[in-house]
C-alpha positions in Angstrom: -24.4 21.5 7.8 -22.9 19.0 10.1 -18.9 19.9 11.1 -17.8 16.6 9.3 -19.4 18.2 5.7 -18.1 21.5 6.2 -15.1 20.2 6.8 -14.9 17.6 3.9 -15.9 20.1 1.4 -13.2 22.6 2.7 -11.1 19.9 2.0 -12.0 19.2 -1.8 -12.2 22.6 -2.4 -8.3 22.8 -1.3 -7.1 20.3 -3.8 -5.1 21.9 -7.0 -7.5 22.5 -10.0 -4.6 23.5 -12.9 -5.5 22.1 -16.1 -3.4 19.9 -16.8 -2.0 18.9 -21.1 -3.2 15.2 -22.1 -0.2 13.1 -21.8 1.2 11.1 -25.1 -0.4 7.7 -25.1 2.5 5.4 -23.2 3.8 2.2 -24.9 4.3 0.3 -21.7 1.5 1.2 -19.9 -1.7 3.4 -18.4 -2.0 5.7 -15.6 -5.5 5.5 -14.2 -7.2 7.3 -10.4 -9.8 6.0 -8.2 -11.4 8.9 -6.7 -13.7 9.0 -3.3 -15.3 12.4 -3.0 -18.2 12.6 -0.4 -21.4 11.4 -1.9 -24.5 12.5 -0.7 -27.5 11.1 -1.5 -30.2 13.1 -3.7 -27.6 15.6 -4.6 -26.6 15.4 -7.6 -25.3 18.8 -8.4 -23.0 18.8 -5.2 -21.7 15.4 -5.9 -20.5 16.6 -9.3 -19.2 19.4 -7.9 -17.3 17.8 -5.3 -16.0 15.5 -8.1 -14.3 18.0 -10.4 -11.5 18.9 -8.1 -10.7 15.2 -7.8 -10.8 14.8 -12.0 -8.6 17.8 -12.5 -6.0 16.6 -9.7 -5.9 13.2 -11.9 -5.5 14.7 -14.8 -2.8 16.8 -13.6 -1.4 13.3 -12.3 -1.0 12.1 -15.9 -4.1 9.8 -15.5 -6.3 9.1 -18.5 -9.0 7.6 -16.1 -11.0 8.5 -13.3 -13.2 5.9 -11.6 -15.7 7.5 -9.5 -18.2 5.1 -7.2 -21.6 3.0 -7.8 -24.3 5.8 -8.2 -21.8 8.6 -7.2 -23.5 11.0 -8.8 -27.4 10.7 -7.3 -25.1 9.0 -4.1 -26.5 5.9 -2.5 -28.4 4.7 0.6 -31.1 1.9 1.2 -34.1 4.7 2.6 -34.3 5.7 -1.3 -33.9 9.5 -1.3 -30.8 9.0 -3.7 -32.9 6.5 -6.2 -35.8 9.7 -6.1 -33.4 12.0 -7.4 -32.8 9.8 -10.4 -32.1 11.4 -13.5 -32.1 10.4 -17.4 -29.0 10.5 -19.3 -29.9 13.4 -21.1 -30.4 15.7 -18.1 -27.9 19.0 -18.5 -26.1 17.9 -15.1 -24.3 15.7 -17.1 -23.1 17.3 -19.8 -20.8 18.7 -16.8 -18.7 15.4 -16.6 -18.6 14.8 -20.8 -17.5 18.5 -20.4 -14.9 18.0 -17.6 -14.2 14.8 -19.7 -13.2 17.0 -23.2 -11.4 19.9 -20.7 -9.0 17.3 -19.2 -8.0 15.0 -21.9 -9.3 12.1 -19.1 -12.1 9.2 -19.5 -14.1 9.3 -16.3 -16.4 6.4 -15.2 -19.3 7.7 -12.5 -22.5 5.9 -11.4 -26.0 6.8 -11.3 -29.8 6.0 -10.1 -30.9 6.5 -14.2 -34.7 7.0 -15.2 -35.0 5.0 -18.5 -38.2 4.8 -20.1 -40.3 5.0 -16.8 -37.8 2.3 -15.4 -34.9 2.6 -12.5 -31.6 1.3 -13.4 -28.7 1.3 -11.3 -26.2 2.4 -14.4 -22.6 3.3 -14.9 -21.3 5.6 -17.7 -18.2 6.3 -18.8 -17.8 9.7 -20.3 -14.8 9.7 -22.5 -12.8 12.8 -23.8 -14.0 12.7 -27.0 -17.8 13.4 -26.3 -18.6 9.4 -26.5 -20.5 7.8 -23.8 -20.6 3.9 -22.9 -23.7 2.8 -20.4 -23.7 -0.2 -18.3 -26.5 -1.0 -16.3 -26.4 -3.0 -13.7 -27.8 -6.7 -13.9 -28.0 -8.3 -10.5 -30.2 -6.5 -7.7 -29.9 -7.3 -4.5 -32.9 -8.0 -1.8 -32.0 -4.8 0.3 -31.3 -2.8 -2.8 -35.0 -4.0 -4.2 -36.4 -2.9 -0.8 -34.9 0.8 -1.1 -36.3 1.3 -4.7 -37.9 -0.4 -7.8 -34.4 -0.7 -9.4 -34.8 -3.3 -12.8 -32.1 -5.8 -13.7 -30.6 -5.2 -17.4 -29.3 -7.3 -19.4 -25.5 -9.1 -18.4 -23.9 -8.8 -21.1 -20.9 -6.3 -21.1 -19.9 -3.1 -23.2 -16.8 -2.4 -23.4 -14.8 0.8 -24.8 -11.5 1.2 -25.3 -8.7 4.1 -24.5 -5.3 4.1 -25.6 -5.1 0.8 -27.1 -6.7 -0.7 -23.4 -10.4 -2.6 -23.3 -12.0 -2.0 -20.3 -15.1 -3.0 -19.0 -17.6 -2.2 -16.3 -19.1 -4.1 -13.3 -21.3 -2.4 -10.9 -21.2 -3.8 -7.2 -23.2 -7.7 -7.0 -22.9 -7.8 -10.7 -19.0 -8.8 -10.0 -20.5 -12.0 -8.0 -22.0 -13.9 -10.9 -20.6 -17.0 -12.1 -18.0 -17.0 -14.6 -18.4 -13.3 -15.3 -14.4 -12.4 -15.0 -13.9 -15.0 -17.3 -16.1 -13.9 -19.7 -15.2 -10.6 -19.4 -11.4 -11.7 -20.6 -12.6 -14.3 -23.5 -13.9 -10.8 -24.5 -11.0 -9.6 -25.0 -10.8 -6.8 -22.3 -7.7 -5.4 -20.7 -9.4 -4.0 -17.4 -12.2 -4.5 -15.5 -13.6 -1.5 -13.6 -15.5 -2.6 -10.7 -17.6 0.4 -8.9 -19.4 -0.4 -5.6 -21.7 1.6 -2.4 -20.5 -0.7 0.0 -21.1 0.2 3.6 -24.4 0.3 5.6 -25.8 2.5 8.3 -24.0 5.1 10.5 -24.2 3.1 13.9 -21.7 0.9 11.6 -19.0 3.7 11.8 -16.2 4.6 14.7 -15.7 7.8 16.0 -12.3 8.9 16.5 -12.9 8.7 21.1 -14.0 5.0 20.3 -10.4 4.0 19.4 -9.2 4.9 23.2 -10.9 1.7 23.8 -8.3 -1.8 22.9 -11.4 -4.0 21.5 -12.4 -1.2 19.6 -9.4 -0.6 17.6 -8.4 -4.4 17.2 -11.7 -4.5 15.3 -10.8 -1.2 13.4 -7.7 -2.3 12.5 -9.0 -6.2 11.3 -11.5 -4.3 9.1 -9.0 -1.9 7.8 -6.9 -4.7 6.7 -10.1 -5.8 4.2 -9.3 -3.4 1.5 -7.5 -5.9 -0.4 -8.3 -9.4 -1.5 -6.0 -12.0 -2.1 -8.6 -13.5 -4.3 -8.4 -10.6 -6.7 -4.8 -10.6 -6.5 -4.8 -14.3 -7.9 -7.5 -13.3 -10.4 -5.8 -10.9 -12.2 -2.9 -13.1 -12.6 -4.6 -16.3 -13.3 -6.8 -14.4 -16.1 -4.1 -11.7 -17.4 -7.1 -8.5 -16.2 -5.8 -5.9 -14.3 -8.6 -4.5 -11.6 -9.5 -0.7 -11.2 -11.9 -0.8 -7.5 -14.2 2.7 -6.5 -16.1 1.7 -3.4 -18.3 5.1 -2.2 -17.4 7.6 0.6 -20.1 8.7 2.2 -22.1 9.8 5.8 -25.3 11.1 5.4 -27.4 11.7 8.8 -31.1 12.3 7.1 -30.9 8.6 5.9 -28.3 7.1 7.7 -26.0 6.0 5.0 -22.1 5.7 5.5 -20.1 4.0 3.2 -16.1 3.8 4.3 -14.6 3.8 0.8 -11.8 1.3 0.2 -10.5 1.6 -3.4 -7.6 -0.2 -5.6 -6.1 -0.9 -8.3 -4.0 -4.1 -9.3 -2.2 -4.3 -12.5 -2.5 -7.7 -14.6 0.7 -8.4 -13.2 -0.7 -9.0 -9.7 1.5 -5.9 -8.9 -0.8 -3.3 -6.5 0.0 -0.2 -8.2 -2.9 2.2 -6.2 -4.7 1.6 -3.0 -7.2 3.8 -0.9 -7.8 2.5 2.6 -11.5 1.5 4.1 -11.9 4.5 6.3 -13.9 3.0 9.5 -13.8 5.9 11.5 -16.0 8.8 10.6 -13.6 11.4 12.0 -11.3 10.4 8.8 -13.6 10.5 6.1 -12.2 13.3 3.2 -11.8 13.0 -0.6 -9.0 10.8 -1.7 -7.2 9.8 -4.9 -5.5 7.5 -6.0 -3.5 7.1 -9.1 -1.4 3.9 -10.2 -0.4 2.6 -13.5 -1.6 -0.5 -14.8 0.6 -2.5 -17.7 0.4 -3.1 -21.4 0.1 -7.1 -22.6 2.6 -8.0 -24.3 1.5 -8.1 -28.0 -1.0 -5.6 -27.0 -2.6 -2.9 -28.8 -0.6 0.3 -29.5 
């Protein structure tokens, strides 16, 4: 085990596991967490281990939503080890998070590399507290992601669920770039859209912490840093009245080369950024993070 991995997992298994009452329902709004636990890829026991922590932590935060990464359960990399360890939705791993789900009084949203019918799907469930489940699969492959594994394209239409009086609903990574999907997404009705990604690439694309002694190395550390945040989503939200929950994946994994820096937010309807988790560029820094923030009830809304 690599001293970054030890390290990361001492970490996790640090972070306060009380169990924590479910809130009352608020009138004004909804606390929600992104959560970036290291994913590594073909593990999927770890990964939901390393997970837990994070959604008891929420929950003890008052959050009634955790929002874990694109295929943060199987993990994600572009050699396919992570798409091999793909499981169906009925395999007992995952009764853990509709388990963790019911313990906590929290909705969690996680990704997977899902066998369906002798067919790879790149799929996103959200596993509420009442033992429901809504599935998304994702619609638009990429070229690289294609290359990696035979992942299929579903369907683009959206399913959304609702929690205390909010709609939400999923997009998963490229799926966010087709045309007019926001917008349809809103006509829709929903409050939130969740938006989880794997965005990264190889390991030579990460720092180490000696690199920043350099001055060209940390100018380009710190213009990369700054790319968490769009002010295109920003103006979206307000322009179409949907606040924004964002999970990219954390993740450094030497056997296939995978690192992906993280980088998650959330921005209320409002515009307003309630919750943000920096793009960690330097592998040095990567550990689990959370992030909670609220996100605001329409007026009119739903009780």
């Amino acid at each position: 085990m690599n001293n970054l991995l030890r390290l990361t997992l001492v970490a996790v298994a640090a972070l306060p596991v009380a169990c924590a009452a479910t809130p009352p329902p608020s009138m004004d709004g909804l606390r929600v967490a992104v959560a970036q636990p290291l994913a590594v890829p073909g593990d999927v026991s770890g990964n939901i281990d390393r997970m837990e922590p994070l959604v008891a932590e929420a929950a003890r935060q008052g959050a009634r939503l955790a929002v874990f990464s694109e295929c943060g359960i199987t993990g994600y990399d572009l050699k396919g080890k992570a798409a091999a360890a793909a499981v169906g939705l009925d395999h007992p791993a995952l009764r853990r998070l509709d388990a963790m789900a019911a313990a906590r009084g929290i909705a969690i949203v996680a990704g997977l590399h899902e066998l369906r019918d002798g067919k790879l799907h790149n799929t996103a469930v959200a596993f509420l507290p009442d033992g429901r489940r809504v599935v998304q699969r994702k619609h638009l492959i990429m070229d690289p992601e294609k290359k990696a594994a035979p992942v299929v394209p579903a369907p683009r239409e959206r399913a959304l669920f609702e929690l205390d009086g909010f709609r939400f609903a999923i997009l998963i990574c490229s799926d966010a770039g087709m045309p007019g999907i926001f917008e349809e997404i809103a006509r829709a009705g929903a409050d939130v859209v969740i938006l989880i990604t794997a965005g990264g690439g190889d390991a030579t694309k990460g720092l180490r912490q000696a690199d920043l002694a350099r001055p060209e190395v940390r100018a380009r550390y710190a213009a990369e840093t700054e790319k968490c945040l769009s002010k295109e989503a920003i103006e979206q939200s307000i322009r179409l009245d949907l606040a924004q929950v964002a999970c990219n994946q954390m993740a450094w994994d030497a056997a296939t080369g995978c690192y992906h820096g993280g980088g998650s937010s959330i921005i209320d309807r409002t515009g307003e950024v309630t919750a943000v988790i920096p793009f960690r560029m330097v592998l040095d820094h990567l550990r689990p993070q959370l992030a909670v923030g609220r996100i605001s009830r329409k007026a009119g809304g739903r009780p």
